[in-house]
C-alpha positions in Angstrom: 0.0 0.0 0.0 2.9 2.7 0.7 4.6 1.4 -2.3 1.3 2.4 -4.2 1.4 5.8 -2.3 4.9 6.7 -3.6 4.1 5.8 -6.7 0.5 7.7 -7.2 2.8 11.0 -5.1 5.4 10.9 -7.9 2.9 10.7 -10.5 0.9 13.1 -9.4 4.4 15.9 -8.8 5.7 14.7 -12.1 1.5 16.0 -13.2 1.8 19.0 -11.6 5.6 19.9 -13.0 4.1 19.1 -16.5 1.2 21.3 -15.7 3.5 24.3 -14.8 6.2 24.4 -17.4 5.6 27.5 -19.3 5.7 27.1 -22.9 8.0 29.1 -25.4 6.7 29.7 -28.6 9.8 30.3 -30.6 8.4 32.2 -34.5 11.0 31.5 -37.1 11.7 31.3 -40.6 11.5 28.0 -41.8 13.9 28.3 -45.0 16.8 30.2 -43.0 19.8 28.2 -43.1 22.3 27.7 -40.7 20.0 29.6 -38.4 16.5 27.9 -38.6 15.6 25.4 -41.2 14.5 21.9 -41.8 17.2 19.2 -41.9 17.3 16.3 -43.5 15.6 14.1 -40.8 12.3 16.3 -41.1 12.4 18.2 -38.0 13.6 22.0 -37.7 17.2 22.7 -36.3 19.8 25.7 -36.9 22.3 27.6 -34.6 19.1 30.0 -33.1 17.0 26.5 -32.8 19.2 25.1 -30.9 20.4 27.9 -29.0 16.5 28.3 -27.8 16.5 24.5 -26.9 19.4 24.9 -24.4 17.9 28.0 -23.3 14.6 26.4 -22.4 16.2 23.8 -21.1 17.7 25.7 -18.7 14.6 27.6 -17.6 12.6 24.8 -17.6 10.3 25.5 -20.2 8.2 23.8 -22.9 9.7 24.8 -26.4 6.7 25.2 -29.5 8.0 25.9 -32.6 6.3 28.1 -35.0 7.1 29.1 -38.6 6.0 32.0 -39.5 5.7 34.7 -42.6 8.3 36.7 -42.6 6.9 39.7 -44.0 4.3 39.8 -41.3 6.7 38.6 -38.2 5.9 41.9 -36.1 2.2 41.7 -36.9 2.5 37.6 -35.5 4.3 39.0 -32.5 2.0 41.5 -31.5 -1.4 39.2 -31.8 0.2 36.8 -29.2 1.1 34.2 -31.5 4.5 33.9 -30.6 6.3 34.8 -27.7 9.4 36.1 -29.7 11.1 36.5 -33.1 14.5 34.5 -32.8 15.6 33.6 -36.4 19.0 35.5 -37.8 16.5 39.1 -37.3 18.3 41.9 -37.7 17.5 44.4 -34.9 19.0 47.5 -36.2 16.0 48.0 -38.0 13.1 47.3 -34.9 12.0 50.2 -33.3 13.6 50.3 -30.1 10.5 51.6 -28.3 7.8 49.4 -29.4 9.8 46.3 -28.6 11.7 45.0 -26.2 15.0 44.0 -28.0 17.9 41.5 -26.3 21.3 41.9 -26.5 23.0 41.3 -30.4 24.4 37.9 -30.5 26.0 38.3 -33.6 27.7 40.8 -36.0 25.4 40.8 -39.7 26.1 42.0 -42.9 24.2 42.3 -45.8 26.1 41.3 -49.0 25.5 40.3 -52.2 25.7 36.6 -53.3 26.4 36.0 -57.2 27.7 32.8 -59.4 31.4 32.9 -59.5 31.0 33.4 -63.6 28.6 36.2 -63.4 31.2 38.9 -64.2 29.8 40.6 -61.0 32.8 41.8 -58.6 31.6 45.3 -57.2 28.4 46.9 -56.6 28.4 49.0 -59.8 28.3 45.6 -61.4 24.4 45.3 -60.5 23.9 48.6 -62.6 21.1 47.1 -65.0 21.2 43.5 -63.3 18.5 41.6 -61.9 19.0 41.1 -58.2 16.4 39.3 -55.9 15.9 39.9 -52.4 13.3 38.3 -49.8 10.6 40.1 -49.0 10.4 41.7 -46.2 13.8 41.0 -44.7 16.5 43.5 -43.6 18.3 43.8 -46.9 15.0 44.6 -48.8 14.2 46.8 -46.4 17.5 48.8 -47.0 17.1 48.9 -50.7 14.2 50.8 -50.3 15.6 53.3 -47.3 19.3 53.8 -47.2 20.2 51.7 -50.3 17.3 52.7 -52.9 20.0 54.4 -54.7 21.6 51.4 -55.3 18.3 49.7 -56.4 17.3 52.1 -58.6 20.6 51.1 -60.9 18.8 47.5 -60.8 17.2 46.1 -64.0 13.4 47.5 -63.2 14.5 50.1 -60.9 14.1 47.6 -57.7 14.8 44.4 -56.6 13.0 41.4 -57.3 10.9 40.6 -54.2 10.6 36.4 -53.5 8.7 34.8 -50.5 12.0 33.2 -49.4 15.8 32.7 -50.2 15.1 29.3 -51.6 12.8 30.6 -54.0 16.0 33.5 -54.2 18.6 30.7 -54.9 16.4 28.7 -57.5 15.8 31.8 -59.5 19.8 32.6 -59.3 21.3 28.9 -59.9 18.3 29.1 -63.3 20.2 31.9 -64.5 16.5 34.0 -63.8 18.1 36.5 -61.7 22.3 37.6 -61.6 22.7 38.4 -58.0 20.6 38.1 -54.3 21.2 40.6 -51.6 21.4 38.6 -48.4 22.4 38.2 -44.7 26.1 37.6 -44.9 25.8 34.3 -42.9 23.4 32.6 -45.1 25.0 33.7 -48.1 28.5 31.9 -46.6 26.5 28.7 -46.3 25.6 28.6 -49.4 29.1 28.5 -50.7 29.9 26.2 -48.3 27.4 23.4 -49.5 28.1 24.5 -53.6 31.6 25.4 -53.7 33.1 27.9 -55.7 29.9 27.9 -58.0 28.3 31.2 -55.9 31.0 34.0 -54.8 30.3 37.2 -52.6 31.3 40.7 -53.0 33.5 41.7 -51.2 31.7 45.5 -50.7 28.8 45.1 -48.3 25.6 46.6 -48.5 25.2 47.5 -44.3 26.4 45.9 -41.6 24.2 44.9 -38.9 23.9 42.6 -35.9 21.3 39.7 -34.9 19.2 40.0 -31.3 15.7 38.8 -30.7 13.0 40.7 -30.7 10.2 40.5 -27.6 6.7 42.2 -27.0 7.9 45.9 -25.3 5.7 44.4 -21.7 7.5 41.0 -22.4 11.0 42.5 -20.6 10.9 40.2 -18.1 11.0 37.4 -20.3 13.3 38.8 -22.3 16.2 39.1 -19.5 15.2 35.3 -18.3 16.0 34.3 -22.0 19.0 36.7 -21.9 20.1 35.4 -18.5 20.2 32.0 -20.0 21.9 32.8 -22.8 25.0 34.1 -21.8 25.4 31.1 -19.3 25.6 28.8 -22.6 28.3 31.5 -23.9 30.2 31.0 -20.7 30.0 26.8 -20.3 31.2 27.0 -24.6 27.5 25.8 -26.2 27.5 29.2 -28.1 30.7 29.0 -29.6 30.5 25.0 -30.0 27.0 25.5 -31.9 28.5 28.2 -34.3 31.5 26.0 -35.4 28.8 23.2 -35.8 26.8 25.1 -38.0 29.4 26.9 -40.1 29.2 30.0 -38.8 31.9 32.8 -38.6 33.2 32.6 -34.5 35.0 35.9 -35.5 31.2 37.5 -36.0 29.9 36.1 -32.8 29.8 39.1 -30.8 28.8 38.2 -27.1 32.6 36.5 -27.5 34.2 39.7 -27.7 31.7 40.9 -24.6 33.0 37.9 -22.3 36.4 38.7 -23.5 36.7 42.0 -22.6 
């Protein structure tokens, strides 16, 4: 009988703990490798994926994943469908005081990816070219503010706006468009899975820096999250997960913070 009384005592705490564990909805971009994509095996991983598991792990929370449309991410964010944007987003260009923003993790730049025998090697190159950017995403955002000078020189006058950079790397590997502005870590991934087929400029358009972006009355969530970041940076998991992924350690910024 007490046997029986442990045993319906631990179910019932184990229950209770299930009950209690908050749950993180993480919105992402699906097609965003090496930061959040599908591999091979059918489930979603990345460097930001994983980064979120450790961190819920830590904080003992339930971790959903949720795609999302990139174009509307701050419009999915503020009807309460996620509880954070965490997928290679560029901060520099949230508004500071309708968000609560975390700390940059890493150092961005937005370059310009082309195939190695395009005869593209500067940015005057693009004069008349067609270049494809995806919609909504820091780069097309800066061809229409601080860059539209550049764009104008474009074939059209603008770039050519796709849903996402696989649709942006189909059109360019068809020979459909000549060049794709692009976050300079996705762009170095592709050349690491095709070679020297794809080659990137060495002029950038910006440079930038990642973070993740939180509901402006979410900043308590945000430092927990925070918090729990920078205890994987100290144990090694955030340097140990860029290498694993491919990404530049010289770009990962919350290095040079723990160095200094």
């Amino acid at each position: 009988m007490k046997k029986m009384l442990a045993m319906a005592l631990v179910l019932m705490l184990t229950l209770t703990a299930a009950a209690c564990a908050e749950t993180f909805k993480m919105g992402f971009d699906a097609e965003y490798p090496p930061y959040t994509y599908m591999g091979d095996d059918g489930e979603y991983t990345g460097f930001d994926i994983e980064m979120c598991k450790k961190v819920c792990e830590k904080l003992g929370w339930e971790l959903e994943l949720v795609p999302i449309n990139w174009d509307t991410k701050l419009m999915t964010l503020d009807m309460g469908e996620i509880d954070c944007i965490w997928s290679g987003l560029t901060i520099d260009v949230i508004d500071p005081e309708a968000y609560c923003l975390s700390t940059p993790y890493s150092d961005n730049s937005q370059m310009i990816l082309t195939r190695a025998d395009s005869g593209i090697t500067t940015l005057s190159d693009l004069a008349g070219k067609k270049v494809a950017v995806q919609l909504g995403t820091s780069a097309d955002l800066l061809l229409q503010g601080d860059q539209k000078a550049l764009a104008d020189t474009f074939d059209g006058g603008e770039a050519v706006k796709l849903p996402n950079y696989n649709d942006c790397f189909a059109q360019l590997e068809a020979g459909a468009v000549d060049a794709i502005a692009i976050d300079i870590g996705v762009a170095a991934n592709k050349i690491a899975v095709y070679g020297d087929e794809y080659v990137m400029l060495d002029e950038s358009i910006a440079s930038e820096k990642y973070g993740i972006c939180f509901r402006a009355e979410d900043t308590e969530m945000c430092k927990q999250v925070e918090d729990a970041y920078m205890e994987l940076v100290q144990d090694g998991t955030y340097q140990a997960l860029a290498e694993e992924f491919g990404l530049d350690v010289s770009a990962l910024c919350l290095l040079e913070t723990e160095g200094e």
